[in-house]
C-alpha positions in Angstrom: -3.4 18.4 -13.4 -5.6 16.1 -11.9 -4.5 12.3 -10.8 -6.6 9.4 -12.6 -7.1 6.2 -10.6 -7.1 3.5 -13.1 -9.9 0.8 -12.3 -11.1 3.5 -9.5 -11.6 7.2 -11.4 -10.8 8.3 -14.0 -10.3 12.6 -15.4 -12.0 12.5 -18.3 -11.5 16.6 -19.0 -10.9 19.4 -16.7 -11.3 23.0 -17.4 -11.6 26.2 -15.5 -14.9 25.2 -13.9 -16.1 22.6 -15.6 -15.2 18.3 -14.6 -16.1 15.5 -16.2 -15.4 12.0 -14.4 -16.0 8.5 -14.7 -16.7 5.6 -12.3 -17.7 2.2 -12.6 -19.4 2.6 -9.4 -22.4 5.3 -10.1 -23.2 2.7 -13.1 -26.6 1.1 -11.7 -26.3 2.7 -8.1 -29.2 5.3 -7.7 -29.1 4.5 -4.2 -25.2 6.0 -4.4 -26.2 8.4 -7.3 -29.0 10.1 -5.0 -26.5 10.2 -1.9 -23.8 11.8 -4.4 -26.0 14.2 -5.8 -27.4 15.5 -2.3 -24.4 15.8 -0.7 -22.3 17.4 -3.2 -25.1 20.2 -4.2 -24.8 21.1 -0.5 -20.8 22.2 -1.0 -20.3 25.7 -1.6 -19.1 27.0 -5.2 -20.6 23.9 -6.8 -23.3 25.4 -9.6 -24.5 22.3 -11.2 -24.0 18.4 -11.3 -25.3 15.9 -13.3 -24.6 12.3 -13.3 -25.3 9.6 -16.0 -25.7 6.2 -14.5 -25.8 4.0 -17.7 -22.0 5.7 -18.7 -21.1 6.3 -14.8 -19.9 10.1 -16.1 -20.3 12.6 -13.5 -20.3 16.6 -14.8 -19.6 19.2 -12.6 -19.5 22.8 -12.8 -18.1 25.0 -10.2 -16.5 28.3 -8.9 -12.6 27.7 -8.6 -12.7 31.5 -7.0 -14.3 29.2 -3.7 -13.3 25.6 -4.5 -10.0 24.6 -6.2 -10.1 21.5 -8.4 -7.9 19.0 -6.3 -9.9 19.5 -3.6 -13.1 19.5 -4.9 -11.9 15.8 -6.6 -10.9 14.4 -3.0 -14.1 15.6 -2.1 -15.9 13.2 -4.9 -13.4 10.4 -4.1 -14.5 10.9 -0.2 -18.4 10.9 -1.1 -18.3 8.3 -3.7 -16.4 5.9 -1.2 -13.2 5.8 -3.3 -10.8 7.4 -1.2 -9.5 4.0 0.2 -9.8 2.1 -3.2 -8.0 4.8 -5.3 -5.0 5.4 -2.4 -4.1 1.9 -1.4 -1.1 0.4 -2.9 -2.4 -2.5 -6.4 -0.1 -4.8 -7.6 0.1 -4.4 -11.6 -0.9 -7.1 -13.8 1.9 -8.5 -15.4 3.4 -9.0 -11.4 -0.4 -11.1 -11.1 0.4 -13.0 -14.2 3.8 -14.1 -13.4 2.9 -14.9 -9.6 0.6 -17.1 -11.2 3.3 -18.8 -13.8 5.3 -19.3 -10.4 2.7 -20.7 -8.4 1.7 -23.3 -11.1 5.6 -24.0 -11.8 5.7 -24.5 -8.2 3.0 -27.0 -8.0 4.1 -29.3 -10.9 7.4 -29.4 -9.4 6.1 -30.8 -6.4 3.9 -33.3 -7.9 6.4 -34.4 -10.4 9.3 -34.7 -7.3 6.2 -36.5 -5.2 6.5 -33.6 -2.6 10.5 -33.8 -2.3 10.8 -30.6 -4.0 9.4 -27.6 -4.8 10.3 -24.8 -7.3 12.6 -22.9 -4.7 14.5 -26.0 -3.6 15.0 -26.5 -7.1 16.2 -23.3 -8.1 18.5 -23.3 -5.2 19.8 -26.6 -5.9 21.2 -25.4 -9.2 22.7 -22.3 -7.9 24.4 -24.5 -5.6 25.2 -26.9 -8.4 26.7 -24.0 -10.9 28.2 -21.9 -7.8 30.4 -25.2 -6.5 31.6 -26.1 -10.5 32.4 -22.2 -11.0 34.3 -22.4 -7.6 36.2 -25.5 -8.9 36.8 -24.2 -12.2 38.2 -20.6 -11.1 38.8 -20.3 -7.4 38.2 -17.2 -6.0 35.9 -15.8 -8.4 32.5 -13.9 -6.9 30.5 -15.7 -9.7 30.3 -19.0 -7.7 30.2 -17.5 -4.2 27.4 -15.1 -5.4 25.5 -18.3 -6.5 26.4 -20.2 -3.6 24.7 -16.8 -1.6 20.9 -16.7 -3.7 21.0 -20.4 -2.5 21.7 -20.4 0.7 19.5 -16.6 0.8 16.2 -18.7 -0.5 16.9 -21.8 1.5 16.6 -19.7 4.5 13.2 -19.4 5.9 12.9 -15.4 6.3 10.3 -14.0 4.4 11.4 -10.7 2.6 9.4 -8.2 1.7 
């Protein structure tokens, strides 16, 4: 089975011989479309190609006796550019979104405090808050100390990955 790169490539249908993919980058590129075309036709156990540059659907037919399907893909991904773009590591959406939430919780935090705080000195102020009363309360307890620990961990000024 053949890997789709969403945003990148996508498999629209494979079967013995016969590939159908789509791009968003053939879609008005006959500069790219021409290159494609000429240097894919030159690749042994190809037998036809056709490319539609208004959908971005590329159709190719070919031998799998002298070129398996994976590596006739890589091939397209290499000669369409892709190969970067469809390897390197994308953050999802949702992980965008809420980066963004932060970022904006961030700033009205420090323009409420009038730059003395900001959404992580906040948050660790109240695990420091909670972890000292839960220390009080039940001496001993890991509840408190673990509190105590995400403070002190995003006070700290090393970056984590």
């Amino acid at each position: 089975m053949l890997q789709s790169f969403y945003g990148v490539i996508q498999v629209k249908h494979y079967q013995n011989g016969r590939l159908r993919l789509q791009t968003e980058v053939l879609k008005d590129d006959e500069e790219l479309k021409e290159e494609f075309l000429n240097n894919i036709r030159k690749i042994e156990g190809i037998n036809s190609v056709e490319v539609n540059s208004i959908t971005g659907s590329i159709l190719i037919y070919f031998d799998e006796k002298v070129i398996e399907s994976s590596f006739l893909y890589l091939v397209v991904l290499r000669l369409l550019h892709l190969d970067e773009e469809a390897l390197k590591n994308k953050p999802g959406r949702i992980k965008e979104l809420l980066k963004q939430i932060f970022e904006s919780a961030d700033m009205a935090v420090y323009n409420k405090s009038k730059g003395y705080l900001d959404l992580r000195t906040l948050t660790a102020g109240i695990f420091i808050f909670y972890g000292i009363k839960k220390l009080w309360k039940v001496p001993g307890l890991p509840k408190g100390a673990t509190l105590l620990w995400w403070a002190s961990r995003l006070l700290s000024d090393e970056k984590r990955k």
